[in-house]
N, C-alpha and C positions, 0 to 999 in steps of 0.2 A: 757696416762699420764695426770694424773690434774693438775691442775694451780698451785696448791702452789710446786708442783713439777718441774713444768717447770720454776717455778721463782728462783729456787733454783739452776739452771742449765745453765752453759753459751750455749744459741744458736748455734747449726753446724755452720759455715761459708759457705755462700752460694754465687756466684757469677754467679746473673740469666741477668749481664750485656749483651746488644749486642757489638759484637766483631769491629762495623763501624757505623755509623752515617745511612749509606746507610741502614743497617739491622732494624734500630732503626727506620727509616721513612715507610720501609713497613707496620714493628709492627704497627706503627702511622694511616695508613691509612685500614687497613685490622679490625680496632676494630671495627667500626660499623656493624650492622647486613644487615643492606639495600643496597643496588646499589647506592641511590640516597645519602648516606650519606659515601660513601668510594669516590661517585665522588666527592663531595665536599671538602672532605680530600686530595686529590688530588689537586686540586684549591688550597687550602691553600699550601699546601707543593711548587707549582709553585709558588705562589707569595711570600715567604719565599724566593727561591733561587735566585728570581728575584733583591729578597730586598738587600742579605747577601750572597749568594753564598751556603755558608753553616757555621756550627757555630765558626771557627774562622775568616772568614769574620764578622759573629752576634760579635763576640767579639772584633774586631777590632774598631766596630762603636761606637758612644758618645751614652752618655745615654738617653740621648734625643731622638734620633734616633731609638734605641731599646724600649722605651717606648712608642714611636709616632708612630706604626704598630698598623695593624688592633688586636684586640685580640683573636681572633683564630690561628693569625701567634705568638704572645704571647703563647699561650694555646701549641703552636707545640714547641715551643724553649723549656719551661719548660719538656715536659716529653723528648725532647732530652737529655737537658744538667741530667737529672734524670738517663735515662736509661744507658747512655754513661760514666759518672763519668764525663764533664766537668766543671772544676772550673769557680765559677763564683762571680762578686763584689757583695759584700753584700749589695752595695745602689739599684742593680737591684732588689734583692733578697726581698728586702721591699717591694718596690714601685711597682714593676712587680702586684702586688695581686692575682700572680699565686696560684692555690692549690697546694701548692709543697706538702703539707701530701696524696694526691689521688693519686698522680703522684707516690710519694714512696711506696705508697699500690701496685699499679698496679704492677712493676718492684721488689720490694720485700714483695710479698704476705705471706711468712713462717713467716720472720722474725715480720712484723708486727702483725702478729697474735702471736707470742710468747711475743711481747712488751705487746700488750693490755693484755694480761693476769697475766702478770708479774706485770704491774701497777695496775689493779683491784685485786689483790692477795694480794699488800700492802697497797690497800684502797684508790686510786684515783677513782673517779668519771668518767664515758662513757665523761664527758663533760671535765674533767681534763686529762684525758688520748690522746683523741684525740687531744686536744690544743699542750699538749708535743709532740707527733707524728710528728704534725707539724712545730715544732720548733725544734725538731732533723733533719728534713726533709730543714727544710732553711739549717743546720750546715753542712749537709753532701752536698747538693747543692754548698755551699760558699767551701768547702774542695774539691769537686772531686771524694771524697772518699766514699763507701758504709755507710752506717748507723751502720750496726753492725760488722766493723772493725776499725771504728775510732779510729786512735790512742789517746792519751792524752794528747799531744802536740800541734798536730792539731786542734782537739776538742775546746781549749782554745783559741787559737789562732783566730778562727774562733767566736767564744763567742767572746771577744773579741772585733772584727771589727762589729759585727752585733749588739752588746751591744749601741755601739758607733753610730750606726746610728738609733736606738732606743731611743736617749739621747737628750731632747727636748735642746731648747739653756738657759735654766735654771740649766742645770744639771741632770734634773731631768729622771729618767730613767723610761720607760715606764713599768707598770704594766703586761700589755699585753703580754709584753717579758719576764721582769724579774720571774714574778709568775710560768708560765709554766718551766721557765728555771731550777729553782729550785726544781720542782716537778720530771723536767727529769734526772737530775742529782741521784738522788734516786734511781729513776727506773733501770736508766743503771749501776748504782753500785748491788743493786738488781739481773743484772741480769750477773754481772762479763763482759759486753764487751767493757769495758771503762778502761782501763789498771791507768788512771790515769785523774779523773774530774775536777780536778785544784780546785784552793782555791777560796772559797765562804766569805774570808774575805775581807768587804768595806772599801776605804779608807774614812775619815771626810766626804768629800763634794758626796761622792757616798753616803754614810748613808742618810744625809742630802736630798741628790734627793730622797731617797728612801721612806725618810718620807713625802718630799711635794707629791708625789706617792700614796700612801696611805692617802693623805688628802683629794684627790676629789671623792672617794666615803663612807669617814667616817671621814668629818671634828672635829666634838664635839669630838669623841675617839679619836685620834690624839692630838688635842688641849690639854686634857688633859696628854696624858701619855708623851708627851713633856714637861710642866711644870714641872711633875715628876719629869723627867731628870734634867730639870735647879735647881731642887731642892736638891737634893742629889750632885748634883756637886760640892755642899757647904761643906758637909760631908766627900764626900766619893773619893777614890784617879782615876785621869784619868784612869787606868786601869780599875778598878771594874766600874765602869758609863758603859764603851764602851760594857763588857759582859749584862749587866741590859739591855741597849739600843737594843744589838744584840735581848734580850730576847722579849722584847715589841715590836719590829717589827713583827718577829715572830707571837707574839700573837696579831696584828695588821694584818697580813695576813691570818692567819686561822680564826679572824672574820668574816674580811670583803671576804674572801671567801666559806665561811660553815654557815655564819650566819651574812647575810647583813640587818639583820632587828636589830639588836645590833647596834646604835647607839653611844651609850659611856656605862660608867662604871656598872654606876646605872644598867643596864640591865643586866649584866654579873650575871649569876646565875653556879652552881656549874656543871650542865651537860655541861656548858659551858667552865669548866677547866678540867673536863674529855675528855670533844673531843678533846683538845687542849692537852694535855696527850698522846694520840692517833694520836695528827698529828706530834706530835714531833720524837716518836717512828717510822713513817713511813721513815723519812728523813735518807741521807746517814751520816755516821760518819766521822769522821777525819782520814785520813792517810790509806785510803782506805779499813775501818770497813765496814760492810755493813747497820749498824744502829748504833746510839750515843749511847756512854757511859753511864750507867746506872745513874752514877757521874752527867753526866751533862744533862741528863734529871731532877735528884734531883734538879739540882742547879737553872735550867730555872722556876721550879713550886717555885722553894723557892724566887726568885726575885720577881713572881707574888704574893707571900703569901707577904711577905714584903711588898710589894705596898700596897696592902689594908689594912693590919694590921696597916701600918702609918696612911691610911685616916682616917682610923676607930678610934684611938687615939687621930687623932686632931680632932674627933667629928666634923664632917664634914656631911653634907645632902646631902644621896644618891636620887636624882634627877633623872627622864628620861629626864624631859624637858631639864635641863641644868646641869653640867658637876661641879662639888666644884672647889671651887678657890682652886688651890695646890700651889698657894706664900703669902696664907694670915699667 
């Protein structure tokens, strides 16, 4: 079967979980090839039971406690709670700096291979695809629950909690998470095993993080398409701004992720609102389309046409250096 065929296709369900903790610890120590590196595994798995008994003892301790282990007894918790399905706090799930996406390869080897192909099929990037991977891989970790059964309740829920410890004490939400989160949402609509992705609309002070987000790797573009907004605010009614706004982030994160050498506006050339065309079409639709409305793809290029049509109006100097005053 090729890729655009398997993207088109919800994944078997596959449950390659072990049935006890016990079974999941031999898997654990029988991976290496050597003698001297199964003994060692062994070692680890003793001084785990020594620490925690086993993982609801591990889950009974403060976080301090489970962070404060050697990291190979780290390394052994992660592909437990992976292979086992146990739930686990999403402030571990951060700060651990476990590979929870290797750990899910390992334990679901089919499925992850039908994800990567599903997501290169709809034009994510080897570097965008495995980012998602692993940020599906914290979701199902924090849930318990297999990766390509997650329900849509759970799913969100779990967004959610890990959204929130991603969320610097400004508001502001981290890129790191948010980017890939949005890519994976696509992907798992793409591939039907997401019954329901939950809603992708920010309230004020989420936009707002989302923008200062986007300001520390493309301060001058930001700067300006913010002005924009306080511009038109004048014009135009609080509803129409929030879809404008929706649209310029948007086109704030397909720069600075596809073309981090775009600075600000001045640089935006026309293959750069074709690719921008193209990443909009990749993303999932509303009310669980599998891609956006043709409508409001129109409508996201006609708010960027807008935009420049006004600079260009008020004869305004396209600049690399610096950025046109948009409140003169």
């Amino acid at each position: 079967m090729n890729a655009g065929a398997t993207a088109a296709v919800a994944p078997p369900v596959s449950r390659r979980r072990p049935t006890s903790e016990v079974v999941a610890i031999d898997r654990f120590i029988d991976v290496p090839d050597s003698a001297a590196g199964r003994n060692a595994r062994r070692s680890t798995v003793a001084g785990y039971r020594r620490e925690f008994g086993d993982l609801t003892g591990w889950g009974a301790a403060s976080l301090g406690h489970r962070l404060g282990v050697h990291v190979d007894i780290r390394t052994l918790v992660a592909f437990l709670i992976t292979a086992i399905g146990f739930p686990v706090d999403a402030g571990y799930v951060r700060a651990s700096g476990s590979w929870w996406g290797h750990y899910a390869t390992d334990v679901h080897p089919q499925f992850a291979d039908i994800f990567y192909r599903a997501a290169t099929t709809i034009g994510f990037t080897d570097i965008q695809v495995r980012s998602q991977w692993r940020t599906l891989a914290k979701i199902s970790a924090t849930t318990g629950i297999e990766p390509q059964v997650l329900p849509g309740r759970q799913f969100q829920m779990a967004v959610d909690t890990l959204t929130a410890v991603h969320t610097d004490p400004t508001g502001r939400i981290l890129t790191s998470w948010s980017t890939p989160l949005h890519g994976l949402k696509a992907t798992l609509s793409s591939l039907g095993t997401l019954d329901h992705p939950g809603s992708t609309r920010l309230s004020p002070s989420t936009r707002i993080g989302h923008w200062h987000a986007l300001a520390v790797p493309a301060p001058l573009l930001v700067q300006t398409l913010r002005r924009y907004l306080a511009q038109i605010t004048v014009s135009m009614r609080p509803g129409s701004v929030e879809l404008v706004d929706t649209t310029l982030r948007h086109f704030a994160v397909y720069l600075t992720e596809h073309h981090p050498d775009v600075a600000g506006l001045a640089q935006v050339r026309r293959t750069h609102i074709e690719g921008f065309k193209t990443f909009l079409t990749s993303k999932a639709g509303y009310r669980g389309k599998r891609e956006p409305a043709k409508t409001t793809t129109g409508m996201r290029l006609g708010h960027l046409r807008g935009m420049f049509d006004r600079i260009i109006r008020m004869g305004l100097p396209r600049r690399s250096t610096a950025e046109p005053d948009l409140q003169r």
